[in-house]
C-alpha angles and dihedrals in degrees: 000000000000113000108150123276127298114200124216143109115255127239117291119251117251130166115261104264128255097243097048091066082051103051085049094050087054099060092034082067088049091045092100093045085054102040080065098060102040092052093057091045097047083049086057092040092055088043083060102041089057127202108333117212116289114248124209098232131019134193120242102227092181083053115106131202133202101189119191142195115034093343102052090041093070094037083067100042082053097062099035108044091029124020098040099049098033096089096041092051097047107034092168087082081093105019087071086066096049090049109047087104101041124091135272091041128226121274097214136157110259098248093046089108090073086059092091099042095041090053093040082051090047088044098047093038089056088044086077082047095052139035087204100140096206099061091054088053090047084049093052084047105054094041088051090046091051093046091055086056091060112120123231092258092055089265115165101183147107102224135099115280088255096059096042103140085345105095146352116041087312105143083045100067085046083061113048076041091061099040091052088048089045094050094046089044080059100041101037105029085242112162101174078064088059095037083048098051087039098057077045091060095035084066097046083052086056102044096055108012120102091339103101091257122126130206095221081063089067081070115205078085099179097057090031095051093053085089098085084069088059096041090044086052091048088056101047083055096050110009088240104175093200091056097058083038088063100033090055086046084056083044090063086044087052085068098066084038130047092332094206107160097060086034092069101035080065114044118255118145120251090249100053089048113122089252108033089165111136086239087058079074091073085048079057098059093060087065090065088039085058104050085039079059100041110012093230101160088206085071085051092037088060106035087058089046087048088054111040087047082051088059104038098051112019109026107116125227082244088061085247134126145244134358117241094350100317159039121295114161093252119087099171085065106122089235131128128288112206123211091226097060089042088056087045088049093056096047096055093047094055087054089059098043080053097060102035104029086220110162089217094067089050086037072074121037076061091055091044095051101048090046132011088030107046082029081077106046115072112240096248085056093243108116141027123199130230099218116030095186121196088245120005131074139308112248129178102251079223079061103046104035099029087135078087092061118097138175095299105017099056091159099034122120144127094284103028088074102026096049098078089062088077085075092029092062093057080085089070106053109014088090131359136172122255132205092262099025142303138357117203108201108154112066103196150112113290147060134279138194134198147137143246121240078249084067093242117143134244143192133182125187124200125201104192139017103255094201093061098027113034097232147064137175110217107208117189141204124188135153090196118125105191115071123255144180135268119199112200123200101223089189124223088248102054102103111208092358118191143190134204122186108207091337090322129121114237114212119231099036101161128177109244100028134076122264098227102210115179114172129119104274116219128200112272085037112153143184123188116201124185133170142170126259114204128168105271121174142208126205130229130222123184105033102352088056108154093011128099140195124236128210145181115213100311089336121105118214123225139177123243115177089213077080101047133055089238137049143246101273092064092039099149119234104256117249104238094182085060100036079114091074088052104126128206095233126216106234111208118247122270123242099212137049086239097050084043085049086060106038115119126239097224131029125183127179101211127184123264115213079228090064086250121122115237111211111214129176128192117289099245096058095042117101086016093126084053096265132127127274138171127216094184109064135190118259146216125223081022115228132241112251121256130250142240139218118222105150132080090022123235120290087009117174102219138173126248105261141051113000133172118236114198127173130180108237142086118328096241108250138144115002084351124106146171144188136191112227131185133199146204084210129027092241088067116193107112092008096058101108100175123056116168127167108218137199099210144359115293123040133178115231135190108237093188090086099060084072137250120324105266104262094276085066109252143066131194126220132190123225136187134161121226124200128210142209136144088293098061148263107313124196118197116257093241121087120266120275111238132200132200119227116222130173084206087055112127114238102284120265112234119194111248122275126225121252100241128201114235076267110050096271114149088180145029126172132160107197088194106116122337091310111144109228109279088223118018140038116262102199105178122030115173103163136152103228131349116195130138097295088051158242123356114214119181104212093237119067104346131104147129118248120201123192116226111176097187120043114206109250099208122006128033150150132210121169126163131173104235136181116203112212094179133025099219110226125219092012145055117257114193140229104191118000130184094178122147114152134003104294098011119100115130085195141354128167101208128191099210126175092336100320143087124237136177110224139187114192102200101144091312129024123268105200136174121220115281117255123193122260127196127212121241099028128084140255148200116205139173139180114206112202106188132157098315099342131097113190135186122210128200118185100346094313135095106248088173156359127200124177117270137191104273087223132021127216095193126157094212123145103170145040134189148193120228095012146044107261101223102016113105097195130082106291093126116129131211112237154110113241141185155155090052109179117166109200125203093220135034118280124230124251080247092052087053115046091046081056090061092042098055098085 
């Protein structure tokens, strides 16, 4: 969450007052009066809400887990080292709330009222992991603590009167408030929880409904609109018809905001939406509340597309989610993951595997959990991060985004609070009930209990980690007496699984699917799984391009150079024709509780093509010490980068007959090659019933061959492209895209596509005298004089805006002769901008302090060194994007590189010279400029260098 620093002192720490103890015990004494009341109310709310809509998983809130080896150790260290000391060492979690109306007022980020809620979500979630009493007692009192900072109007902030719902996150807050009530009302029985987040919701209801307020008008709309997730929730509780009035009035904001919901019936992925912020996930997850609610299939319809496209484009090797905050199309980007998008991320993705009951979703949360998740968590429990990058370095979030602390919270920030729920969730998906029994997710070491909707009850009991061990014995104890079904998660990863009932072996046992098991269990049951764990790897494109990731089962492998005699500078490139000699290795026992503290769980001696062995540990143990590590490794042979499917877009409805395939990845040359293929099933194998080898990028192909449409009308077909080298052939790690062909599909849509010269220019302009651009539309011109040396541009209001409706995604050109009449001072001034969005600008030249820069914005910046620059004399510049390099020229010659994404997923739709297109601040420059050409390709050092020339 790192979104600049806001400076301000926090609230001063006071004692609670007398008479606030007081007030609570009071209504503590009436509790039972109340308890009464609310029941029968709640029974008449549910009569009203009716049957929801059945989903196909659901999680067991009143289940409890004790989880052993590597997993339940940091559950533990979690609530002991976290969870129990975090409010007593930062009282101010609830003095915020004491103090919004007092003076001075508080000087607070604008999201610090989701502290409370995110650590009250992390602590009752943890309550289901650990029968530590004291933690369910800390957990009473600071509920009881916030609720007696509940204003009279039902107000759970931590702002001034004034601001209540207006401003800051503060509908954010509401909602992590209300989630976190919700959850402990369910939990605890606690009916002054729901009474609380009602009388929440109740103000929120007052403040927009029916007032002439909007809640688009509260502004940070992503984090602000995810309240509808919290109010539709409320009404499916209690069939409240103001909450699901509100929440459908947050539903037509969602339109000018994030606009999920028509986003995802067509089509867009997540990433090009108009709010790809990680907050915009819990907005997500209103989408399911609402077709639970109305059974409107278009909500479902768009909640599966959000997060397939989630998984397809933006889920990390690591399991985790975003880049720089959000989603960009590019997870191989060396940007920042933040903890907080990883744990929304998961929680959307146990809302769809509980809806679908698909394995992949629960294939991971596993992932995310053993390494993302508990990647960001230091092994003692004491700290989270805030960024857990693929390769870097580990950092405390309290460290890296300290600009959040504050007198009082000194270790309070987004992540610090909102981490833990990477093991609390585990609640939520390591076992569920099923319509017909039980679903066991989560294969390690430990016991659960749960019950039927018989209420019988069930325990099952696990003796090894299967994912770091290979094998597990399932005991069971039941007293039910009817039989039920267990469904096993037999996960993608699991090579030769098998499966033995009581010593004997069960038939179709499949890697990726669930084993359906119905028999009457009896007490003593067991099942013994076992599979084997070899070395399997992923490749990387973009940035990891030529590098792969290795895993063992769901455990992804890093170096750390704490664990080999050499550094990371002389890491050797991994032998993938000898991964089969790769050995688990026996680390000796530490001597002391801190070495114990740091031991890996996993250790794994690998061949190096240069006959070195490469020591690597799990992901989630590596950099623990504070050193380096590196998730992506060089290769040898290196492998050809993967592939992937734009259109037609996932779930596409298309006609029989002539379609266009496109994918994003390497054009197929030299020893690289790639071929289409397209499949009955979306395991493909005998069912793939189109193979075509391809020369570039995009292919028709006749879908008349594939057959008539079934008799319903349609069919669906699945479709992936696989590339090819001496290393081998290489599939991207995301699951296949699939289409549906139907005769009643409208003609496809294809994007625009760009108006190129008979040399790849997308624009030429001249700027010399009232000549149009030879190539290009120039679609705004303010400027202060044009004749045959140029185009005047003040530095104040003036620029040219071009339109390009096709951004080139690898390789492009821009150059330009400028003139700079004024250095701006204490801001940039640009020369060329492509910007369109935070974080997405495929270009800018950018004058900046003195000196001239070429710059990419793709959820980090990507920025050559800076060269000076003179006012009054010209200059011909160029910035060369190709493959991973980015180069600036300056008079013909190259002054600086810097790496670039190899391919951009931006949404812009404009450029400019002397200003920035979309951005309404300051950012003019005043110059003269001339000669623009914009080139679909990357120029040679020849090319040029004659440009520069041709004066």
């Amino acid at each position: 969450m790192d979104r600049g620093a806001i400076a301000g002192v926090g609230a001063n720490v006071r004692p609670r007052r007398m008479a606030e103890i007081v007030n609570t015990k009071r209504r503590k004494m009436n509790r039972f009066v109340l308890a009464t009341l609310l029941l029968s109310l709640l029974g008449n709310a549910r009569a009203a809400v009716g049957a929801e809509n059945p989903l196909t998983f659901e999680s067991l809130p009143a289940a409890r887990f004790e989880f052993h080896g590597p997993v339940g150790q940091r559950a533990r260290a979690n609530v002991e080292h976290w969870l129990l000391p975090a409010p007593r060492a930062n009282p101010g979690l609830l003095e915020m709330f004491r103090r919004r109306d007092r003076q001075p007022p508080p000087q607070l980020v604008p999201w610090a009222g989701e502290f409370v809620g995110k650590y009250l979500l992390s602590a009752i979630q943890a309550l289901r992991l650990s029968e530590d009493p004291r933690l369910r007692q800390q957990v009473a009192e600071v509920i009881a603590d916030f609720l007696a900072t509940q204003a009279e109007d039902g107000y759970l902030g931590p702002f001034p009167k004034a601001e209540r719902l207006l401003k800051h996150w503060d509908l954010w807050g509401h909602f992590h408030a209300i989630e976190a009530l919700l959850l402990w009302h369910e939990q605890a029985g606690d009916p002054a929880a729901l009474r609380a987040a009602r009388r929440a919701a109740d103000l929120v209801c007052a403040t927009y409904l029916d007032t002439g307020r909007r809640v688009f008008d509260a502004g940070d709309h992503e984090m602000n609109m995810a309240i509808l997730t919290a109010l539709a929730r409320l009404h499916r509780l209690t069939g409240e018809p103001r909450y699901l009035r509100m929440a459908r009035e947050v539903e037509k904001d969602w339109e000018r905001a994030g606009d999920y919901l028509r986003a995802g019936l067509d089509g867009r992925e997540f990433f090009q939406t108009p709010r790809p912020r990680w907050e915009s996930l819990h907005d997500l997850q209103g989408l399911l509340e609402l077709w639970r609610i109305t059974g409107q299939a278009d909500y479902r319809r768009a909640f599966e597309h959000h997060w397939r496209s989630l998984r397809r484009w933006d889920r990390r090797n690591t399991g985790g989610f975003s880049s720089g905050e959000q989603a960009t199309g590019n997870p191989f980007a060396p940007t920042a993951i933040e903890t907080c998008c990883t744990v929304a991320w998961m929680a959307l993705t146990v809302d769809y595997l509980r809806l679908t009951g698909d394995p992949r979703a629960a294939d991971d949360l596993e992932l995310a959990t053993l390494n993302a998740g508990l990647g960001a968590q230091h092994p003692s429990g004491r700290w989270w991060t805030y960024n857990t990058p693929m390769d870097g370095r580990r950092e405390a979030s309290a460290h890296s985004i300290v600009f959040q602390a504050r007198a009082g919270t000194p270790e309070l920030n987004c992540c610090s609070v909102n981490g833990p729920r990477v093991l609390g969730m585990l609640g939520d998906w390591a076992v569920m009930a099923a319509a017909d029994g039980l679903v066991l997710n989560w294969l390690g070491a430990g016991r659960a209990t749960a019950k039927l909707a018989s209420g019988a009850a069930v325990a099952i009991s696990s003796s090894h980690d299967l994912w770091l061990d290979g094998r597990t014995e399932l005991r069971f104890t039941t007293d039910a007496a009817e039989p039920f079904t267990l469904r096993l998660r037999i996960p993608a990863w699991a090579a030769a699984p098998t499966v033995a009932l009581n010593g004997a072996p069960v038939p179709g046992v499949a890697a990726g699917r669930y084993l359906e098991l119905r028999r009457r269990w009896e007490p003593g049951d067991r099942l013994e799984l076992a599979c084997e764990l070899p070395l399997r790897w992923t490749a990387g494109a973009n940035q990891a391009a030529g590098k792969v990731s290795l895993y063992r089962g769901p455990v992804l492998l890093a170096f750390d150079p704490a664990h080999n005699p050499f550094d990371e500078d002389q890491l050797p490139a991994v032998d993938l024709r000898r991964l089969n000699a790769a050995r688990r290795v026996k680390l000796p026992e530490p001597a002391t509780e801190h070495g114990r503290l740091l031991q890996p769980w996993l250790a794994m001696d690998v061949p190096a093509a240069t006959g070195q062995s490469l020591r690597l540990v799990d992901f989630a143990s590596a950099g623990a010490a504070g050193t380096p590590y590196r998730s992506w490794l060089p290769a040898a042979p290196a492998p050809a980068p993967p592939a992937f499917t734009q259109l037609p877009r996932d779930d596409a409805r298309v006609r029989p007959g002539e379609v266009w395939f496109q994918w994003r990845g390497p054009r197929p040359a030299g020893e690289l090659a790639a071929a289409l293929e397209i499949a009955r099933a979306e395991h493909f194998g005998a069912d793939t019933v189109c193979a075509t080898n391809v020369t570039d990028r995009r292919v028709a192909v006749d879908l008349s061959r594939l057959g008539r449409p079934a008799t319903g009308g349609e069919t669906r077909f699945w479709w992936r492209v696989v590339t090819r080298n001496a290393a081998g052939e290489t599939l991207p790690d995301v699951p296949p895209a699939s289409f549906v062909l139907d005769p009643s599909a409208p003609p496809q849509a294809l994007p625009p596509a760009a108006k190129l010269g008979p040399n790849g220019e997308l624009i030429v302009h001249s700027l010399r005298g009232s000549q149009p651009p030879e190539l290009g539309e120039l679609t705004r011109a303010n400027f202060t004089a044009r004749d045959v040396e140029g185009t005047e541009l003040n530095g104040r209001d003036q620029m040219l805006v071009y339109a390009v409706p096709a951004w080139p995604e690898d390789d492009f050109t821009v150059a330009v002769r400028v003139r700079i009449n004024e250095l701006p001072r204490g801001r940039l001034g640009q020369v060329f901008s492509a910007w369109c969005a935070s974080m997405d600008d495929p270009l800018r030249l950018v004058v900046d302090g003195g000196r001239l820069f070429a710059r990419i914005e793709a959820g980090t910046v990507f920025s050559t060194p800076g060269v000076t620059v003179e006012t009054n004399r010209w200059y011909a510049l160029a910035a060369v994007k190709q493959a991973g390099t980015l180069t600036l020229y300056l008079d013909g010659q190259p002054v600086g590189s810097c790496a670039a994404p190899e391919f951009l997923a931006t949404q812009s739709e404009l450029c400019a010279l002397g200003g920035n297109p979309r951005y309404p601040g300051n950012e003019h420059l005043a110059a003269r400029v001339a000669d623009f050409h914009v080139w679909a390709r990357a120029l040679t050092a020849a090319e040029v260098r004659q440009l520069a020339d041709n004066r």
